[in-house]
N, CA, C and O of each residue as an XYZ file, in Angstrom:
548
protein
N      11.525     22.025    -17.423
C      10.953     22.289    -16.121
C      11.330     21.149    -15.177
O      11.454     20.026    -15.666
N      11.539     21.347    -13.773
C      11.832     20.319    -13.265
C      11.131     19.960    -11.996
O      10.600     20.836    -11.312
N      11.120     19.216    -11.798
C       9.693     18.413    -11.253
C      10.132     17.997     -9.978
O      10.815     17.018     -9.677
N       9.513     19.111     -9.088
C      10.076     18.827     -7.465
C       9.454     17.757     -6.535
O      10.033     17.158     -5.629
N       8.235     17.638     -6.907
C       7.303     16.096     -6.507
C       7.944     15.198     -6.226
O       9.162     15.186     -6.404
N       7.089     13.944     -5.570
C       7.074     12.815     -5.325
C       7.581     12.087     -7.025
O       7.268     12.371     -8.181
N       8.427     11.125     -6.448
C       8.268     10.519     -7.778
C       7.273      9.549     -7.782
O       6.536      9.372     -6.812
N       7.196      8.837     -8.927
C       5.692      7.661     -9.108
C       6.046      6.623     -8.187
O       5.392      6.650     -7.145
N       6.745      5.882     -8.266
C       6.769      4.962     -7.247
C       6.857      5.067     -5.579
O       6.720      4.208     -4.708
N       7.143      6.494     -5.521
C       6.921      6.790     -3.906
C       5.698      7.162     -3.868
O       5.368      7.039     -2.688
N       4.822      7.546     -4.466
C       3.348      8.074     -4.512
C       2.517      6.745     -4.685
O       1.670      6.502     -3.825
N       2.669      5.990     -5.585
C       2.366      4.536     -5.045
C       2.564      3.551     -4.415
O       1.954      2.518     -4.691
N       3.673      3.619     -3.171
C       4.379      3.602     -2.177
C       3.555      3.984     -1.141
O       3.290      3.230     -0.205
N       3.030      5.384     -1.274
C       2.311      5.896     -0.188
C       0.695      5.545     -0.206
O      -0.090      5.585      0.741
N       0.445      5.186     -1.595
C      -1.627      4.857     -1.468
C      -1.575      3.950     -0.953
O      -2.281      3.837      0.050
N      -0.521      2.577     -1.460
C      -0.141      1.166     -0.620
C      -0.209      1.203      0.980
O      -0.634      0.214      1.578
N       0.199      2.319      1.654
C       0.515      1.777      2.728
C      -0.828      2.953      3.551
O      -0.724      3.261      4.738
N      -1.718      3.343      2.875
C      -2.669      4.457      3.208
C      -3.561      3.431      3.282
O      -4.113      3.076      4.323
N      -3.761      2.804      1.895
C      -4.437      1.541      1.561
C      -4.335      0.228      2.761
O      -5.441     -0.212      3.076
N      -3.769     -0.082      3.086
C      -3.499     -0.974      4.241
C      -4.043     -0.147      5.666
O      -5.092     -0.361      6.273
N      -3.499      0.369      5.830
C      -3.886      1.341      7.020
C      -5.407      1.431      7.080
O      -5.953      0.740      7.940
N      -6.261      2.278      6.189
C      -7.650      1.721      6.382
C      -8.067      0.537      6.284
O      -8.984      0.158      7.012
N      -7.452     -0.340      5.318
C      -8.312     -1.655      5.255
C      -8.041     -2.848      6.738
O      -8.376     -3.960      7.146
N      -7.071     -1.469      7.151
C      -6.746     -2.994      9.064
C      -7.978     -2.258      9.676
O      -8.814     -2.814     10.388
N      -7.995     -0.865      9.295
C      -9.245     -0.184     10.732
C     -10.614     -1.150      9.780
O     -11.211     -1.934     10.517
N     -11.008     -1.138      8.585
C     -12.010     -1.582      8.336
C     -12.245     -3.867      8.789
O     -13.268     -4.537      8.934
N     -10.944     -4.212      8.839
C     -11.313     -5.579      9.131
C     -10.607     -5.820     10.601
O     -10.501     -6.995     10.951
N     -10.259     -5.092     11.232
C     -10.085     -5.360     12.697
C     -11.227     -5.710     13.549
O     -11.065     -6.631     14.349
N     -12.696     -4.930     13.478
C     -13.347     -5.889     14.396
C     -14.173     -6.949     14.143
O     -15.149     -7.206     14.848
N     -13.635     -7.988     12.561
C     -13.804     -9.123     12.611
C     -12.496     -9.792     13.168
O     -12.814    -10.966     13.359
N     -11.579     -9.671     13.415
C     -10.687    -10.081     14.146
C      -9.087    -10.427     13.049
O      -7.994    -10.804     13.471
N      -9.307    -10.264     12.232
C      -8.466    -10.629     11.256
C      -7.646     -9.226     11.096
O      -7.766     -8.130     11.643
N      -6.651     -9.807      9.987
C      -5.477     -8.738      9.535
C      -5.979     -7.970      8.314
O      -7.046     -8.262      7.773
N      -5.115     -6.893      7.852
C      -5.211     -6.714      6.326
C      -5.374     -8.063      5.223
O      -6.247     -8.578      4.525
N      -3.653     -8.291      5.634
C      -3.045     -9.281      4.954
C      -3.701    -11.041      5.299
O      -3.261    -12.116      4.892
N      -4.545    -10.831      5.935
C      -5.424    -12.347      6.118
C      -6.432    -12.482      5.061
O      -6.670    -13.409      4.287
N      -7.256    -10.691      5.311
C      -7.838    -10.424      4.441
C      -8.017    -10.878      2.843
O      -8.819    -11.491      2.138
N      -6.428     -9.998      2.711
C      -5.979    -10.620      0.808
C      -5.942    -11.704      1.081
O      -6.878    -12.282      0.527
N      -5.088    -12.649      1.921
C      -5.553    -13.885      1.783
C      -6.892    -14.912      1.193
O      -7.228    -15.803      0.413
N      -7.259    -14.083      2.143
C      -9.101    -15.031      2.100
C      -9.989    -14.818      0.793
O     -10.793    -15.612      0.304
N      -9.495    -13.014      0.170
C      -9.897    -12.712     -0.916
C      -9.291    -13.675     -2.255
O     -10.083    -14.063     -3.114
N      -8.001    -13.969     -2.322
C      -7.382    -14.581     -3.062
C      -7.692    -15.713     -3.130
O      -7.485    -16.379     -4.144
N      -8.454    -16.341     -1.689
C      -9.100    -17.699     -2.122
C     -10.144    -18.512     -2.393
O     -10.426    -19.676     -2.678
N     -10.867    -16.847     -2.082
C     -13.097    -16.700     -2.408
C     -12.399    -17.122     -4.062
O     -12.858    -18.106     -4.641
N     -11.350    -16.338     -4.676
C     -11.338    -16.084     -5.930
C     -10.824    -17.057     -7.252
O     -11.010    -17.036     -8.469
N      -9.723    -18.318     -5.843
C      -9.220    -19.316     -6.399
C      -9.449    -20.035     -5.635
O      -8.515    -20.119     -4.838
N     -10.452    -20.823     -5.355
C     -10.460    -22.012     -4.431
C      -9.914    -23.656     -4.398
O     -10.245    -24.404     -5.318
N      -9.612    -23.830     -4.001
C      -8.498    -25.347     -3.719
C      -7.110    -25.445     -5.006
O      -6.748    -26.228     -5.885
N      -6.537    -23.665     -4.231
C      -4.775    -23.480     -4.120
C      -4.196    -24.054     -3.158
O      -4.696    -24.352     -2.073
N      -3.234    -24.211     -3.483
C      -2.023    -24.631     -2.839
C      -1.669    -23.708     -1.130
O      -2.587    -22.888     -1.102
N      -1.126    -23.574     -0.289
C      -0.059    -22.797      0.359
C       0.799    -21.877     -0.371
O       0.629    -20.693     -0.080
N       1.646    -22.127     -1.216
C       2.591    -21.955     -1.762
C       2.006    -20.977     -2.913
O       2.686    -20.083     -3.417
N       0.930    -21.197     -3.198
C       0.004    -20.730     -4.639
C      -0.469    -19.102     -4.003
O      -0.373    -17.999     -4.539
N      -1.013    -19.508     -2.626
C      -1.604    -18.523     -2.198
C      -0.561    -17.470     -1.389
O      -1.063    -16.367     -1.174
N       0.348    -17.594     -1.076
C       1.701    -17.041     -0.784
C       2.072    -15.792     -1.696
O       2.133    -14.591     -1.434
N       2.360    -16.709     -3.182
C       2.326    -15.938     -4.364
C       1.030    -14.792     -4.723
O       1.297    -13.608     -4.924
N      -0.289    -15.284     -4.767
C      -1.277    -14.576     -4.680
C      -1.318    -13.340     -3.697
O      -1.955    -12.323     -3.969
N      -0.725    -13.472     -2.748
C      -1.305    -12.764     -1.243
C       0.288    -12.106     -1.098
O       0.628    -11.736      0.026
N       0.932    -12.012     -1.858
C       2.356    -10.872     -2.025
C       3.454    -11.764     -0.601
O       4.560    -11.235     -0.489
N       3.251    -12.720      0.176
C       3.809    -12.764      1.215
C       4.740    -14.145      0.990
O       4.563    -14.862      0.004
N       5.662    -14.412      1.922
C       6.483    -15.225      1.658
C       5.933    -16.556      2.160
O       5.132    -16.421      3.084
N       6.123    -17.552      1.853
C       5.841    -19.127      2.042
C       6.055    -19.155      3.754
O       5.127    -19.672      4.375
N       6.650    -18.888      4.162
C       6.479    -18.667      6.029
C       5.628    -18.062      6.372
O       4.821    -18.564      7.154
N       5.465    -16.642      5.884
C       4.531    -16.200      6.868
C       2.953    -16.673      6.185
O       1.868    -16.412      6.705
N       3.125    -17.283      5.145
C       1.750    -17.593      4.552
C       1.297    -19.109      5.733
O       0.192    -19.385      6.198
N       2.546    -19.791      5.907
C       2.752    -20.587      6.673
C       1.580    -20.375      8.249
O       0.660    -21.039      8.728
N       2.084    -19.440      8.509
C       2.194    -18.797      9.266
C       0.286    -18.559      9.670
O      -0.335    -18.905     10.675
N      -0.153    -17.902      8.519
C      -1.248    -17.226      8.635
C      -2.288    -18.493      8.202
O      -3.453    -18.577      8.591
N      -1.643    -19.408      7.358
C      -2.623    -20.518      7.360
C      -3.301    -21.153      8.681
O      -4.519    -21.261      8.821
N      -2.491    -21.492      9.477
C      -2.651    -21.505     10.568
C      -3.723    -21.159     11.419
O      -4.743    -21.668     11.884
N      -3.083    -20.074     11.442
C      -4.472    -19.017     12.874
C      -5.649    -18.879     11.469
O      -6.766    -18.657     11.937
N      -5.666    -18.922     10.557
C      -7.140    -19.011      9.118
C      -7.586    -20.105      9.542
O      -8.770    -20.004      9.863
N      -6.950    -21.600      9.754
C      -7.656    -22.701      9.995
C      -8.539    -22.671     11.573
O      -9.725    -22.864     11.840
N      -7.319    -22.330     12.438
C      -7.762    -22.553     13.591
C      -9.003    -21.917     14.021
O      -9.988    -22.362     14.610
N      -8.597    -20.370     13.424
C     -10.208    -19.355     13.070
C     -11.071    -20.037     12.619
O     -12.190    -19.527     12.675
N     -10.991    -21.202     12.098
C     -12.201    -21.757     11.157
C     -12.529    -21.312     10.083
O     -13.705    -21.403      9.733
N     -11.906    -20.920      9.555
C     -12.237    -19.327      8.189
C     -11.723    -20.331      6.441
O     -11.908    -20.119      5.243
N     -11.063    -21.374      7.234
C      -9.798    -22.272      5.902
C     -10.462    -23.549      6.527
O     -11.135    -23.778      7.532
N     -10.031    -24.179      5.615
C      -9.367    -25.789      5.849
C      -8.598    -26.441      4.606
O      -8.473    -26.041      3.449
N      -8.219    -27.365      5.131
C      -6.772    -27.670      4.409
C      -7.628    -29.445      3.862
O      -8.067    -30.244      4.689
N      -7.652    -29.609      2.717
C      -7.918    -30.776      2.037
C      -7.218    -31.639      0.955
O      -6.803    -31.266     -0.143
N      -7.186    -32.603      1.385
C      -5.861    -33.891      0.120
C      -6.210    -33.523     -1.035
O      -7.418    -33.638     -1.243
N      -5.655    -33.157     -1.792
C      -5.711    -33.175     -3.411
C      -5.653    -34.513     -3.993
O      -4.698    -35.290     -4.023
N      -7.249    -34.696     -4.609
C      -7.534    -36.234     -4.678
C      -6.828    -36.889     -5.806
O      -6.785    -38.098     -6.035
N      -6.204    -35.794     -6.572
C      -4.878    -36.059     -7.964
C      -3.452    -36.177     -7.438
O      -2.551    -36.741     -8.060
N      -3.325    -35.641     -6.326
C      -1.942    -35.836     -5.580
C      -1.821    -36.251     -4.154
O      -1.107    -35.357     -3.701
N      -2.086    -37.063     -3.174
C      -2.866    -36.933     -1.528
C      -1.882    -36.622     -0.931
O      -1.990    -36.734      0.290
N      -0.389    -36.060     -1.519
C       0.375    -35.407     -0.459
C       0.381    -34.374     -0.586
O       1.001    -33.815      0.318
N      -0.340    -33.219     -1.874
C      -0.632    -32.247     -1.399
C      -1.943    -31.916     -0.267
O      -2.888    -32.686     -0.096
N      -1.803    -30.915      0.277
C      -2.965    -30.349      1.069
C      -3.270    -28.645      0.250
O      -2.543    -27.656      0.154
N      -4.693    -28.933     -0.233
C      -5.408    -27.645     -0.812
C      -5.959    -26.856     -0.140
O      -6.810    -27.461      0.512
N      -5.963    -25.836      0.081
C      -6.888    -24.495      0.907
C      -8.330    -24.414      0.554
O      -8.453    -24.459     -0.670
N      -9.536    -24.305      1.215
C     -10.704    -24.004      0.973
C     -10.935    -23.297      1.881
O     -10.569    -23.383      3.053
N     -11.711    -22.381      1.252
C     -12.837    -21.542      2.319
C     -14.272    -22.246      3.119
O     -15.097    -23.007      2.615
N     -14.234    -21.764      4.355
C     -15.524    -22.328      4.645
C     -16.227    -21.541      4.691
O     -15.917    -20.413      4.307
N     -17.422    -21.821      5.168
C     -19.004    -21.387      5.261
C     -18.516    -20.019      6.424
O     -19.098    -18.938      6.330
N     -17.577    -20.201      7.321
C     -17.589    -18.843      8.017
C     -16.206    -17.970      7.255
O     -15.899    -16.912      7.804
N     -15.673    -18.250      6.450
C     -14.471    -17.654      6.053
C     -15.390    -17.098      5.006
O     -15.343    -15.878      5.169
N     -16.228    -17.381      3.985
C     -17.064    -16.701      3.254
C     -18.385    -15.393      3.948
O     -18.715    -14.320      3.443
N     -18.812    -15.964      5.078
C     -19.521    -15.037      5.689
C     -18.917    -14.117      6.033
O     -19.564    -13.077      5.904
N     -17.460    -13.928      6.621
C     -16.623    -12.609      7.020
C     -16.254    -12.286      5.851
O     -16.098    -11.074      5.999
N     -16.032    -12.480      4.914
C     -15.529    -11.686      3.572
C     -16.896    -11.409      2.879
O     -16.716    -10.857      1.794
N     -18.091    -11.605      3.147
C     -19.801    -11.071      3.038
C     -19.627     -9.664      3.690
O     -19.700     -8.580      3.110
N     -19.315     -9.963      5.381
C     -19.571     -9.359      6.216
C     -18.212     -7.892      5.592
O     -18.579     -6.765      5.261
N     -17.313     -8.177      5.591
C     -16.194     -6.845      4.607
C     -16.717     -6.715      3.626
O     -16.184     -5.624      3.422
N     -17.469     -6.882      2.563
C     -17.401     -6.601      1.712
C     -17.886     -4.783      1.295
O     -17.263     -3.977      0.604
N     -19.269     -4.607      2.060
C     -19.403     -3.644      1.025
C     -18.631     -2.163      2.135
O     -18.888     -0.988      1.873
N     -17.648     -2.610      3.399
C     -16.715     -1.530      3.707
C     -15.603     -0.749      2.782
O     -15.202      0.411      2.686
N     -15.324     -1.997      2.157
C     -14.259     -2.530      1.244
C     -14.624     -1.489     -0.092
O     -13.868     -0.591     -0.461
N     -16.076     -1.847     -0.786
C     -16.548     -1.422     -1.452
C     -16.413      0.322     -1.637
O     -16.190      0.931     -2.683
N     -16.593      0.792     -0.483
C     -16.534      2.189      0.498
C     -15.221      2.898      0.057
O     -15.081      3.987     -0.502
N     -14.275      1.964      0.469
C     -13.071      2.299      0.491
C     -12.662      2.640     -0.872
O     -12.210      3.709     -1.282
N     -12.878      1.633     -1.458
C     -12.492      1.253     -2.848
C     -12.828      3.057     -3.595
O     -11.979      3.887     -3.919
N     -14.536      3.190     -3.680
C     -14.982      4.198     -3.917
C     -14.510      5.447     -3.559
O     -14.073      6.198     -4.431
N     -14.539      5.783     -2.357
C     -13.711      6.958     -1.934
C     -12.131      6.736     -2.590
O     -11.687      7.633     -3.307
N     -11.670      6.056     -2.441
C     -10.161      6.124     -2.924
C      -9.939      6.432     -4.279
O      -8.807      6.796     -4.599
N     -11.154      6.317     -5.450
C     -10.995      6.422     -6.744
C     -12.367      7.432     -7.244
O     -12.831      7.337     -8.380
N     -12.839      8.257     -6.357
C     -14.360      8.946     -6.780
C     -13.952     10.056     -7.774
O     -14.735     10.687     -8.483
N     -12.485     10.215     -7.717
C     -12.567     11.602     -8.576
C     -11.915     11.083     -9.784
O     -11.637     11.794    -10.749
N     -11.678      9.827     -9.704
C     -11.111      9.479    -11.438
C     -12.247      8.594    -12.019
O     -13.280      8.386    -11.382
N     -12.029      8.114    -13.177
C     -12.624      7.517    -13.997
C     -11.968      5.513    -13.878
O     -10.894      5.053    -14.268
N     -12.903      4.942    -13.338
C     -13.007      3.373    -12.672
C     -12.322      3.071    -14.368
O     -11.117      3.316    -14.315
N     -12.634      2.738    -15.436
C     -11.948      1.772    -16.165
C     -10.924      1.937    -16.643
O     -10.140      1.076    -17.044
N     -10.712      4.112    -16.668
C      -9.267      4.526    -17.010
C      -8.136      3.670    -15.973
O      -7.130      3.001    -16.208
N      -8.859      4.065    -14.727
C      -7.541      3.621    -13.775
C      -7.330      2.086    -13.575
O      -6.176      1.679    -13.448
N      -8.450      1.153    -13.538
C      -7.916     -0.146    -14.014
C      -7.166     -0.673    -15.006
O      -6.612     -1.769    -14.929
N      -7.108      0.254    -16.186
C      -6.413      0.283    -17.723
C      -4.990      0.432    -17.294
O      -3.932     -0.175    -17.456
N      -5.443      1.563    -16.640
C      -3.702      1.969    -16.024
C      -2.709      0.985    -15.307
O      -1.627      0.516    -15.657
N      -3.226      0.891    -14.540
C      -2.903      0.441    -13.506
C      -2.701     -1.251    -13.850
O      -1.961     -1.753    -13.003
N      -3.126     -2.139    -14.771
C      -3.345     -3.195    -15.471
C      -1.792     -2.783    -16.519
O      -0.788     -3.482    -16.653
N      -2.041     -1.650    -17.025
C      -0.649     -2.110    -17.887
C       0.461     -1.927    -17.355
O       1.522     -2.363    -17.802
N       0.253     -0.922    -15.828
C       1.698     -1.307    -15.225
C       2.686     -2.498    -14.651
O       3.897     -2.706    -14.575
N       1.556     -3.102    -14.322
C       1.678     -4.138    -13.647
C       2.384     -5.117    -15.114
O       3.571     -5.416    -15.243
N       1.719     -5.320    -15.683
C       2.281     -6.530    -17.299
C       3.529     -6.104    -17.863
O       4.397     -6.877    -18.268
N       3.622     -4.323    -17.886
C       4.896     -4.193    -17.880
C       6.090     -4.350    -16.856
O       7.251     -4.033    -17.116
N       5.657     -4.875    -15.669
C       6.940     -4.903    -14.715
C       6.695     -6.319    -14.396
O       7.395     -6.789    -13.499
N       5.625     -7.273    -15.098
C       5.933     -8.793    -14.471
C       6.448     -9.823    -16.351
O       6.753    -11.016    -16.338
């Protein structure tokens, strides 16, 4: 039989970018991006990374992480601190308002999350979705 569909990687191609698309309407009127978003999530989750660490974390390249560190600090949402084992690095932390806006997303997020997965089964598709990933890194 032959299989006129989407193939898999264009179908996860398309939740990716469905996925983004709501999550800018859900964090636009805190003022931030999608991709600031993962940021900030990646660093509630690892706190005092690198630039370079969180780049990797947050799928984006060392410029534009560059980039977004930036307008995160200036937002007040980051700050950048000496690594007291190395003082020429500078480490990322969250502050007290970069944690309150990722409070304040959270249970939209939550929403999203839910609707996007209500008709499957939550640990099948983390299973899944967990071994794809180990098999392609």
């Amino acid at each position: 039989m032959i299989d006129a569909g989407p193939s898999l990687l264009y179908l996860v191609k398309q939740v990716e970018l469905a996925v983004r698309a709501r999550l800018e309407e859900l964090v636009r009127p805190t003022g931030i991006t999608a991709l600031q978003y993962t940021a900030l999530t990646v660093l509630e989750r690892h706190d005092g990374i690198s630039a370079a660490q969180l780049a990797r974390g947050s799928f984006v390249t060392a410029q534009s992480m560059a980039d977004m560190v930036r307008a995160l600090e200036t937002r007040g949402l980051i700050e950048r601190r000496r690594n007291p084992a190395n003082r020429r690095e500078l480490l990322l932390h969250l502050t007290a308002a970069g944690r309150e806006l990722l409070a304040a997303c959270a249970e939209p997020v939550r929403e999203l999350e839910a609707r996007m997965i209500r008709d499957l089964d939550p640990a099948e598709l983390r299973r899944a979705l967990t071994t794809a990933r180990e098999a392609l890194i």
